[in-house]
C-alpha positions as CSV (number, residue, x, y, z in Angstrom):
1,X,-13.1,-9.4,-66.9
2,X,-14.9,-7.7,-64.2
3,X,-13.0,-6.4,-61.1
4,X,-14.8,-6.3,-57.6
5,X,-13.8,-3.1,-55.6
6,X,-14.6,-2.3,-52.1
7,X,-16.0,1.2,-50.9
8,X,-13.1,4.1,-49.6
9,X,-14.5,4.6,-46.3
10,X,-11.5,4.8,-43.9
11,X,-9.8,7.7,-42.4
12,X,-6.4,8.5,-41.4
13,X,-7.0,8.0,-37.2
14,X,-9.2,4.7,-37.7
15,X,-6.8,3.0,-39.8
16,X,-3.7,4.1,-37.1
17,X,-6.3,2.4,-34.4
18,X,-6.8,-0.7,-36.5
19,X,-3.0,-1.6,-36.5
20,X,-2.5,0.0,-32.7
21,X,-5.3,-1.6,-31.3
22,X,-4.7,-4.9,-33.5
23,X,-0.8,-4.8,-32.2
24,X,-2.4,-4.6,-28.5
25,X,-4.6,-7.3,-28.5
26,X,-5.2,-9.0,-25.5
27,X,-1.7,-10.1,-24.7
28,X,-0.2,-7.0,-22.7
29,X,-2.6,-7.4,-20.1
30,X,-3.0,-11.4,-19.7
31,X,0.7,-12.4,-20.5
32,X,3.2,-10.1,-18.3
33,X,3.7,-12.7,-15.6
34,X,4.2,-15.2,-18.6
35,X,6.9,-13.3,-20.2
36,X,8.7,-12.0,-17.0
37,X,8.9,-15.6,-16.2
38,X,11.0,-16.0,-19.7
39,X,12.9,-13.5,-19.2
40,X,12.5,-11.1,-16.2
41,X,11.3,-7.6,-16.4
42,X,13.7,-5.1,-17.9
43,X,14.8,-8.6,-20.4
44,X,11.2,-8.4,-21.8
45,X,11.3,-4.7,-21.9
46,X,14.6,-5.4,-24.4
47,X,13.0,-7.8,-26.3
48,X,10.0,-5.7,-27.3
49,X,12.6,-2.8,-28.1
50,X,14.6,-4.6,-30.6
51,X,11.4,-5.8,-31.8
52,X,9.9,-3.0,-32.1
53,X,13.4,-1.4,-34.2
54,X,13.2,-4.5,-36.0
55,X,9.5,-4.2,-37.4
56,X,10.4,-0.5,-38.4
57,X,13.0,-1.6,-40.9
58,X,10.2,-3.9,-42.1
59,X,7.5,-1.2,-42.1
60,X,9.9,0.9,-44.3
61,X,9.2,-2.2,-47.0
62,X,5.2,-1.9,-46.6
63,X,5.2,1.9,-46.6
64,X,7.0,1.8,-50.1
65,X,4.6,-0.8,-51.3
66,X,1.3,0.6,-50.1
67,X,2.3,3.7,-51.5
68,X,2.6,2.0,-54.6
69,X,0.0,-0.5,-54.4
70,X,-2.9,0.5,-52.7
71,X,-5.0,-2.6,-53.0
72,X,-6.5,-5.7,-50.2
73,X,-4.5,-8.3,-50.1
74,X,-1.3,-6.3,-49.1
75,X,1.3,-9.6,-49.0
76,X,-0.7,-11.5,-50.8
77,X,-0.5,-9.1,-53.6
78,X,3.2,-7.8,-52.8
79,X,4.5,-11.4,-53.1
80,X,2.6,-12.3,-56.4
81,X,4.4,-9.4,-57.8
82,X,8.2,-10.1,-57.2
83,X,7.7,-14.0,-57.3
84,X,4.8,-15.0,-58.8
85,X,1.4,-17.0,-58.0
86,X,2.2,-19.9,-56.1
87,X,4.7,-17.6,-53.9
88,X,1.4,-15.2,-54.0
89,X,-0.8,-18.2,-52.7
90,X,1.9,-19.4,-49.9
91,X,2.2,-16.1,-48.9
92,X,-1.8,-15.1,-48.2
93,X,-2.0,-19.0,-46.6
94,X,0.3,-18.2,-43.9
95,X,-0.8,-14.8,-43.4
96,X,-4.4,-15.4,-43.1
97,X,-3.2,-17.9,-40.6
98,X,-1.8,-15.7,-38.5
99,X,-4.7,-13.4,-38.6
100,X,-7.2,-15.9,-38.0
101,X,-5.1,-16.9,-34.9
102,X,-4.8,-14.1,-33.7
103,X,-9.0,-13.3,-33.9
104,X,-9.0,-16.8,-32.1
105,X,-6.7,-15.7,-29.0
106,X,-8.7,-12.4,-28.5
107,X,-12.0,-14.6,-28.4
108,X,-10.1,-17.0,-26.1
109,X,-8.7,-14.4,-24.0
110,X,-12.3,-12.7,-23.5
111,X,-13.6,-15.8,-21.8
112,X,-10.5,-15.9,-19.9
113,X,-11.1,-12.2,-18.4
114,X,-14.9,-13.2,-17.3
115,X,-13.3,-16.5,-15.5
116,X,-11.2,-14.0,-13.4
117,X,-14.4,-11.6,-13.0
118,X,-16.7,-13.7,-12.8
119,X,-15.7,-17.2,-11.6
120,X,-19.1,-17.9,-10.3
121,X,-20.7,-17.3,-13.3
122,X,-18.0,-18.4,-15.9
123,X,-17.4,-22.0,-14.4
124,X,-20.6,-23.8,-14.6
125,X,-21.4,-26.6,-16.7
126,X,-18.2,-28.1,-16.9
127,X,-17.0,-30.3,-20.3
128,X,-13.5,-31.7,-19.9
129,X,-9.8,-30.9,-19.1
130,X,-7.5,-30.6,-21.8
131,X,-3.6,-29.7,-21.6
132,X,-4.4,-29.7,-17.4
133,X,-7.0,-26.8,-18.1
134,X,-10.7,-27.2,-17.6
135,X,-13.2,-26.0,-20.3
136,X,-16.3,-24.7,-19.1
137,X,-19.5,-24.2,-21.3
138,X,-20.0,-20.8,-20.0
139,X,-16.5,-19.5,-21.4
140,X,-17.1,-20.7,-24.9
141,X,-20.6,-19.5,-25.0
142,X,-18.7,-16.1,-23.8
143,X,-15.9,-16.0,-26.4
144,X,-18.8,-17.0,-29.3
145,X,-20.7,-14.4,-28.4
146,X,-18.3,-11.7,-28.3
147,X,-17.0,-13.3,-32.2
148,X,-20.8,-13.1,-33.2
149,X,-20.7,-8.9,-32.1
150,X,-17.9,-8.4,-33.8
151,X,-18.9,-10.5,-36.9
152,X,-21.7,-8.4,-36.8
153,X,-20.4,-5.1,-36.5
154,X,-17.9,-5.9,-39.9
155,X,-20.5,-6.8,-41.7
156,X,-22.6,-3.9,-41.5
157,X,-19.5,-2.0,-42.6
158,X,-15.4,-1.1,-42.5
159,X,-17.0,2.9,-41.5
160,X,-18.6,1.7,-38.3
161,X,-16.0,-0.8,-37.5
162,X,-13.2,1.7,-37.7
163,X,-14.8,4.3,-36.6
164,X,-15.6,1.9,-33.2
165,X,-11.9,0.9,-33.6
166,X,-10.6,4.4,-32.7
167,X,-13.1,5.2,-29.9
168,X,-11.7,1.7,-28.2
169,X,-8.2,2.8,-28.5
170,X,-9.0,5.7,-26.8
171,X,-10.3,4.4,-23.9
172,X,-7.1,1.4,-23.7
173,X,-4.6,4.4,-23.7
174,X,-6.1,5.9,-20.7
175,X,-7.2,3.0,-19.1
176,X,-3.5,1.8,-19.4
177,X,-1.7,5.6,-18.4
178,X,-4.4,6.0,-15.0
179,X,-3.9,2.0,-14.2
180,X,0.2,3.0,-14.2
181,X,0.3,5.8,-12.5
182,X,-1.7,4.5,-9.8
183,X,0.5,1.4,-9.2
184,X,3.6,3.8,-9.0
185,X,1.4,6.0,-6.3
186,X,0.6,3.5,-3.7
187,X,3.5,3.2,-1.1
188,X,3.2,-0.8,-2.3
189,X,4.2,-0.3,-5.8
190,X,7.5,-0.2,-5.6
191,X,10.4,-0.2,-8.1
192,X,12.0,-2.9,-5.6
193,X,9.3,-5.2,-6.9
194,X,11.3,-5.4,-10.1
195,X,14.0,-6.9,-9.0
196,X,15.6,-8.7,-10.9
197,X,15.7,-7.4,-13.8
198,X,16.7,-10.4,-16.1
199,X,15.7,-13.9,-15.2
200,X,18.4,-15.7,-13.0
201,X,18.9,-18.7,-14.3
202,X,19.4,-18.1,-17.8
203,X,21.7,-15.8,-19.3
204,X,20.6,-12.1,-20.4
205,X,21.2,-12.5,-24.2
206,X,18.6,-15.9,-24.1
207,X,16.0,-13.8,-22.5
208,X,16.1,-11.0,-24.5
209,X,16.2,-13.4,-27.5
210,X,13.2,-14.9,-25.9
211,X,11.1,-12.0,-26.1
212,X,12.5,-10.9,-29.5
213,X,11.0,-14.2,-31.1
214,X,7.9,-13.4,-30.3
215,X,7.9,-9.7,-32.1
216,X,6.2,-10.8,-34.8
217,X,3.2,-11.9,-33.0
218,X,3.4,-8.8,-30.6
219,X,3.5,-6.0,-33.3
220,X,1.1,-7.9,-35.8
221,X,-1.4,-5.0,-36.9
222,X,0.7,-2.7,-38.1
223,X,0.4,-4.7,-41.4
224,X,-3.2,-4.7,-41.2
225,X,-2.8,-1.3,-42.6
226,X,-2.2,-2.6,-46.2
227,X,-5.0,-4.7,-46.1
228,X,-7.2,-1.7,-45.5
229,X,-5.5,0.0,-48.1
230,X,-7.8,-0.2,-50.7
231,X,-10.5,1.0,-48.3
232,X,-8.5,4.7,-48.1
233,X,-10.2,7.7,-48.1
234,X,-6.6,9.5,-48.1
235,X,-3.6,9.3,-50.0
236,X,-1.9,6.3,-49.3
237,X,1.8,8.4,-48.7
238,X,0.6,8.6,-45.2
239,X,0.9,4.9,-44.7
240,X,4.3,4.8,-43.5
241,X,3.5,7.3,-40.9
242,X,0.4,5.5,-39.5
243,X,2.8,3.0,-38.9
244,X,5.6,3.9,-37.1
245,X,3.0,5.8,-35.1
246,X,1.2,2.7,-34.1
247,X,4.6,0.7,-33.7
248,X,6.0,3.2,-30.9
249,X,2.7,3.5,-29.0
250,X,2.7,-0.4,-28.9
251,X,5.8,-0.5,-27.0
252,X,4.8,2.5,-24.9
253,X,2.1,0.3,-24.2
254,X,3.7,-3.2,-23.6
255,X,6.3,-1.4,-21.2
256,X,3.8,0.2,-19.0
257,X,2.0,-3.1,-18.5
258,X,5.2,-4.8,-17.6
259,X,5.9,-1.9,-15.7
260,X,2.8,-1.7,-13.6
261,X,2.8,-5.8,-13.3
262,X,6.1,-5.7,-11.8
263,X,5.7,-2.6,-9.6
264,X,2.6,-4.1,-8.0
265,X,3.8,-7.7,-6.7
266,X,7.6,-8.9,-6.9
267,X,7.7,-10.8,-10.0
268,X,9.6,-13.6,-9.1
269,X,6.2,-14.7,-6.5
270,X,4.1,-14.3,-9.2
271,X,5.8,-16.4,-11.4
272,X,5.8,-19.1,-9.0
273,X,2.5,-18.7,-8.0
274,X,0.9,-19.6,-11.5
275,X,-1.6,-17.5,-11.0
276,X,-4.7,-18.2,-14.1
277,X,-4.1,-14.2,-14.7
278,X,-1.1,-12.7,-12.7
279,X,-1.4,-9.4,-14.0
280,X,-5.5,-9.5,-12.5
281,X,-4.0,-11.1,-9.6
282,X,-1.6,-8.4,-8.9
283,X,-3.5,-5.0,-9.7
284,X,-6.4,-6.6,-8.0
285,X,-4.6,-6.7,-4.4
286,X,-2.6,-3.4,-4.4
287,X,-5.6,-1.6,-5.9
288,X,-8.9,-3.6,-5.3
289,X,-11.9,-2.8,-7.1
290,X,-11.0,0.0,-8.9
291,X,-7.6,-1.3,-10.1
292,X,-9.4,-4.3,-11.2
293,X,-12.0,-2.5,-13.0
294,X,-9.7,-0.1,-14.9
295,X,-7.2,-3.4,-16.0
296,X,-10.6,-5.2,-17.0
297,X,-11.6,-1.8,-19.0
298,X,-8.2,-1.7,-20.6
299,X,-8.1,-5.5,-21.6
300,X,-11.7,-5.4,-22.9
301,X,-11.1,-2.3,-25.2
302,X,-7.2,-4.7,-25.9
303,X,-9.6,-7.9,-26.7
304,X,-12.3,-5.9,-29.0
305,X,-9.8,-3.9,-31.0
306,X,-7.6,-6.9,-31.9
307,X,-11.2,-8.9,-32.9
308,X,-12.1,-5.8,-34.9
309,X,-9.0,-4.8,-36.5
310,X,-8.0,-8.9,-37.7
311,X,-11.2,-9.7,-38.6
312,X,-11.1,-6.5,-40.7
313,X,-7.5,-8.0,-42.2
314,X,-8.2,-11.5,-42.6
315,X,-11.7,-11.4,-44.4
316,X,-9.8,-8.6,-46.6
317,X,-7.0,-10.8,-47.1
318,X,-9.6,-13.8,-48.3
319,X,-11.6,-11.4,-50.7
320,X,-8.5,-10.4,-52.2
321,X,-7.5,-14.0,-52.9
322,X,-10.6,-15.0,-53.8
323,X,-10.6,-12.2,-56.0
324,X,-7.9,-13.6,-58.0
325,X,-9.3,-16.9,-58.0
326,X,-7.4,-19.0,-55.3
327,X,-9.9,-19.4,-52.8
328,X,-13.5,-20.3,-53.6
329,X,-15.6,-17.6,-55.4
330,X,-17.7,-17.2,-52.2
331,X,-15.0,-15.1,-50.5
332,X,-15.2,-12.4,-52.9
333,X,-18.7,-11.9,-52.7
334,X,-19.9,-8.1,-51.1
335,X,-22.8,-7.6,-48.9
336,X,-25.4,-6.1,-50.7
337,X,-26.1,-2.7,-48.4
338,X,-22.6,-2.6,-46.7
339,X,-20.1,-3.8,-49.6
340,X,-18.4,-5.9,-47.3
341,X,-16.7,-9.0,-47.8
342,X,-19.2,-10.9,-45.5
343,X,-18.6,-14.7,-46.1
344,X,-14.8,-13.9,-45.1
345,X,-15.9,-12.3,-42.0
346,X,-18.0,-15.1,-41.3
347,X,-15.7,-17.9,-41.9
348,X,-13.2,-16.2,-39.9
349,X,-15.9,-16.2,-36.5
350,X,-16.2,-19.8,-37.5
351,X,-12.7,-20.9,-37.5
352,X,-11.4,-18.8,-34.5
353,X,-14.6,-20.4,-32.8
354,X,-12.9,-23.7,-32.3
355,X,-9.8,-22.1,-30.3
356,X,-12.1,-21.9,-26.8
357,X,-13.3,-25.6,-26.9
358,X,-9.2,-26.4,-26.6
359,X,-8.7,-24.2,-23.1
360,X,-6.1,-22.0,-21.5
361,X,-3.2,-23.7,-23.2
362,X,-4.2,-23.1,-26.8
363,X,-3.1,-19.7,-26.1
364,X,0.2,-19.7,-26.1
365,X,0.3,-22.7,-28.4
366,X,-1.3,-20.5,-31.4
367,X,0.5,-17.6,-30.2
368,X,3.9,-19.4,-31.5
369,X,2.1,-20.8,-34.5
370,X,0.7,-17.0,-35.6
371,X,4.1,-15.8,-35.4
372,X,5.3,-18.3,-38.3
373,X,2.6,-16.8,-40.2
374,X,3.3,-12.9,-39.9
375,X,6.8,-13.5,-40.0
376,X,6.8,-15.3,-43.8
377,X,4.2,-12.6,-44.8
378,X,7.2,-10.3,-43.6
379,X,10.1,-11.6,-46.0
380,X,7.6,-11.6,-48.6
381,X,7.0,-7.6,-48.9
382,X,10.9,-6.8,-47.5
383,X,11.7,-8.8,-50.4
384,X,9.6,-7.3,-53.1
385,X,10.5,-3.8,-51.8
386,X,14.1,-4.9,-52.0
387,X,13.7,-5.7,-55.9
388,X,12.7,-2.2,-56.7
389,X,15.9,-0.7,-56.1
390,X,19.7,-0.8,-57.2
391,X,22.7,-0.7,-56.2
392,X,24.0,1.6,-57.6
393,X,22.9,3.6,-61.3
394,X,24.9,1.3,-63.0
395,X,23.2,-1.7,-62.9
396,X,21.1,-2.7,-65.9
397,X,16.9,-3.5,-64.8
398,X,14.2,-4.0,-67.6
399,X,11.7,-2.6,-65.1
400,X,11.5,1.3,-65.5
401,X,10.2,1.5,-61.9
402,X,13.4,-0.1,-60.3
403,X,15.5,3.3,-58.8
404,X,18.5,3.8,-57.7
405,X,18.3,3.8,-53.9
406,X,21.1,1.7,-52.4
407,X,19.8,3.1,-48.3
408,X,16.2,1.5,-49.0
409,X,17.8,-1.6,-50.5
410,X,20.0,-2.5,-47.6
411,X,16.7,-1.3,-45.0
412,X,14.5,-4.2,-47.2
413,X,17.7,-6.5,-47.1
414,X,18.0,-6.2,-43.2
415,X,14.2,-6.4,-43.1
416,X,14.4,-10.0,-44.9
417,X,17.1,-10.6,-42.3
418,X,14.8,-10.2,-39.4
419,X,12.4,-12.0,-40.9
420,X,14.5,-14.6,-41.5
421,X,15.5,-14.3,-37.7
422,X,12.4,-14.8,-36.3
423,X,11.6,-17.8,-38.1
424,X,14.5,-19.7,-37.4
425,X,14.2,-18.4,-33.8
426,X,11.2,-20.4,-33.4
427,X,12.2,-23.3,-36.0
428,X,15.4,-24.3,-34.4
429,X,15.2,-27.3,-32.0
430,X,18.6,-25.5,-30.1
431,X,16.1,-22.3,-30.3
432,X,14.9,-20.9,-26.9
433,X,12.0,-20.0,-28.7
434,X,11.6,-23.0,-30.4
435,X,8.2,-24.0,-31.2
436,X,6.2,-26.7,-29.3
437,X,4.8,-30.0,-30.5
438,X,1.7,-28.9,-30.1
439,X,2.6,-25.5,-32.4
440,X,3.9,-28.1,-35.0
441,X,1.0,-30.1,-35.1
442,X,-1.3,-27.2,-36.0
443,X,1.0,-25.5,-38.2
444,X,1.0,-29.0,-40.3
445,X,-2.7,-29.4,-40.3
446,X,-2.7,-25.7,-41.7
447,X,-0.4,-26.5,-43.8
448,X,-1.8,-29.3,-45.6
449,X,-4.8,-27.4,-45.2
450,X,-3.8,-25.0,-47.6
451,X,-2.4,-27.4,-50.0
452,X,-6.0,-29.0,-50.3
453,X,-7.5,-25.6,-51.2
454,X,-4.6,-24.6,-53.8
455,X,-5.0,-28.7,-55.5
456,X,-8.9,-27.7,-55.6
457,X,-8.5,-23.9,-57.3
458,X,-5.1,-24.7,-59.2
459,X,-6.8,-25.3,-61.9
460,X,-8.8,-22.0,-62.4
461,X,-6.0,-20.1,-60.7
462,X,-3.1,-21.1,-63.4
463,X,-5.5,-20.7,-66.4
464,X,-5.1,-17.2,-65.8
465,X,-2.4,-15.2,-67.6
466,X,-0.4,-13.0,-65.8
467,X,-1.8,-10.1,-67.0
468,X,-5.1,-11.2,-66.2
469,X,-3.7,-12.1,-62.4
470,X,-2.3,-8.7,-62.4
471,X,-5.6,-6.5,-63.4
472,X,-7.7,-9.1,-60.6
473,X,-5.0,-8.5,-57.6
474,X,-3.4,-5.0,-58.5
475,X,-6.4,-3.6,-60.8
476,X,-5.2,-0.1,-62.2
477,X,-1.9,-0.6,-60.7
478,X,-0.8,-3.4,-62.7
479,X,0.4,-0.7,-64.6
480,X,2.9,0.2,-61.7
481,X,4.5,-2.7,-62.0
């Protein structure tokens, strides 16, 4: 049975860019005014902290496990080996979905800079008004465009596109620290702007809690680094390193924007004034031109790195289950000059297309719905890392790679506990994060979604022995197991 491989192209400081710039995105520099008015400043602040501790415990998990199995797929194939193949196929579904969501936003959010830039330009030829929003042809042909670049620029290969990757996250980290430190130079930019810190009407622990619910969408892209995994040009030991790394820039990151938001207009009038981008609102009239260009810089570098770095993980993600004969054979197809998973690259565009057509509110509607995603795909790996150790030496295992370990044990079970935290966060009706009824629409449509493709490959997929699953998704590390 022939295994397809991809080429080991990737270095050390592009795959840290992939999951800094993919945990970046485009949200730090559309939604501060958004979350201040959840949960005021310093509250979101909080939240990201906690959720930034709380992905560490569940990057202690993947660092174990891409150590151990350096191969695409990452969940996909962690799940498959702790609980099987139709845990393995559940697993990769609601992953990919968060991925592909997440491409969507960062194509959705692109057209939304060049509406603030470029109103003029951006509003012509009007279509509708959805959700109170009105969709403009001009924005979608914006956001396609900047998917077809990006579509492009996988295809022809994971060296240039992570090598692009890193040069963008360059420029976002200065953009971000010159676009900071000028706000907190101007006699305007005050710290009195930040006042409050919390939200009034709600209490503090709600707003944190808030914030916190949405960690999983926030710090998605570190775990783009196992997908890339089998793309290496380095020892995979270094994994766990590349992630912390790109956890505790990203709320170095998130901080300053809220920071700089904050400091540049008092919060609470911005809230109010439901601005279509406070944060553009707010730089633009304490710094004019220049504050504007270097928050448009900052965002744009935001926007491409998450469109690179998830497209990167989600076509992955579909080669690797295609790979194992879940998902049509198309997905695992490789570009004949690059050896890139192309159809998954293009299907991706092609899905995350669709996301402009709905308007300004499908943001934060997939934004919820992502997080369900990421945050299954979470449990998952803390809980395959969590059946690899004892105890205590005293417990019988018939698997010679289970250790003795009882510190990484209780890490992976905390990090099933925070997994399990964010979902019932936004599951719970009594939930202040609970999701919206437009979330739970899309999430069942991508639910039963995913149901028609595993009824039309179950077939194939359970014909295959276990053994024969494991060589397909692991390859030589089905012996690891």
């Amino acid at each position: 049975m022939s295994r397809k491989t991809l080429d080991k192209t990737l270095k050390p400081h592009w795959v840290w860019a992939i999951a800094l710039g993919s945990s970046i995105g485009w949200g730090a520099f559309v939604l501060p005014v958004e979350w201040m008015g959840k949960a005021g400043p310093l509250g979101v602040i909080i939240g990201f902290a906690i959720g930034a501790i709380l992905m560490g415990l569940i990057a202690v998990s993947y660092g174990f496990l891409i150590e151990k199995f350096p191969v695409s797929g990452g969940e996909f194939a962690y799940s498959f080996i702790s609980m099987g193949k139709t845990h393995a196929f559940i697993c990769g579904w609601f992953l990919t979905l968060g991925y592909i969501c997440i491409v969507a936003l960062n194509a959705s959010a692109f057209a939304l800079m060049f509406k603030f830039v470029f109103p003029d330009f951006t509003m012509n030829f009007k279509l509708y008004s959805i959700a109170g929003w009105d969709v403009y042809l001009v924005e979608i042909l914006v956001a396609t465009v900047a998917l077809a670049f990006f579509t492009y620029l996988n295809i022809k290969g994971s060296g240039l596109s992570g090598k692009m990757q890193f040069i963008f996250c360059l420029i976002m980290l200065g953009g971000v620290f010159i676009l900071t430190t000028l706000v907190g130079g101007t006699p305007q930019g005050s710290f009195e702007n930040i006042q409050p810190l919390f939200k009034p009407e709600i209490s503090t622990l709600a707003a944190v809690l808030s914030i916190v619910a949405i960690a999983p969408w926030a710090y998605v892209g570190f775990d783009n680094i196992p997908q890339a995994a089998e793309e290496f040009n380095f020892s995979s030991k270094k994994a766990f390193s590349l992630i912390i790394l790109a956890i505790v820039f990203a709320l170095v990151l998130y901080s300053m924007m809220i920071i700089a938001t904050a400091m540049a207009n008092p919060w609470e009038q911005m809230v109010e004034a439901g601005y279509i981008w406070g944060t553009g609102a707010a730089i633009s009239d304490l710094l004019g031109t220049t504050g504007l260009f270097l928050l448009v810089l900052a965002l744009s570098m935001g926007i491409f790195t998450g469109l690179n770095g998830f497209t990167i993980s989600s076509s992955r993600l579909l080669f690797a289950m295609s790979r194992a004969k879940i998902l049509p054979p198309a997905f695992s197809k490789l570009h004949p000059k690059s050896g890139t998973p192309y159809v998954g690259i293009i299907f991706t565009a092609i899905i995350a297309s669709l996301a402009p057509w709905f308007g300004r509110e499908v943001l934060l509607w997939v934004v919820d719905m992502s997080s369900i995603g990421v945050s299954i795909a979470y449990f998952y790996t803390s809980y395959t890392a969590y059946t690899f150790y004892t105890w205590n030496s005293t417990t019988k295992v018939e698997n010679a790679n289970v250790t003795t370990n009882p510190t990484k044990k209780f890490i992976a079970l905390l990090g099933m506990t925070a997994s399990l935290v964010f979902m019932l966060l936004l599951l719970l009706p009594f939930s202040p994060a609970y999701l919206g009824v437009e979330s739970r629409i899309a999430l069942v449509i991508w639910i039963g979604l995913g149901v028609a493709f595993y009824l039309a490959n179950r077939k194939t997929y359970n014909q295959l022995s276990n053994a024969e699953l494991s060589y397909l998704i692991l390859g030589e590390n089905a012996a690891k197991k």
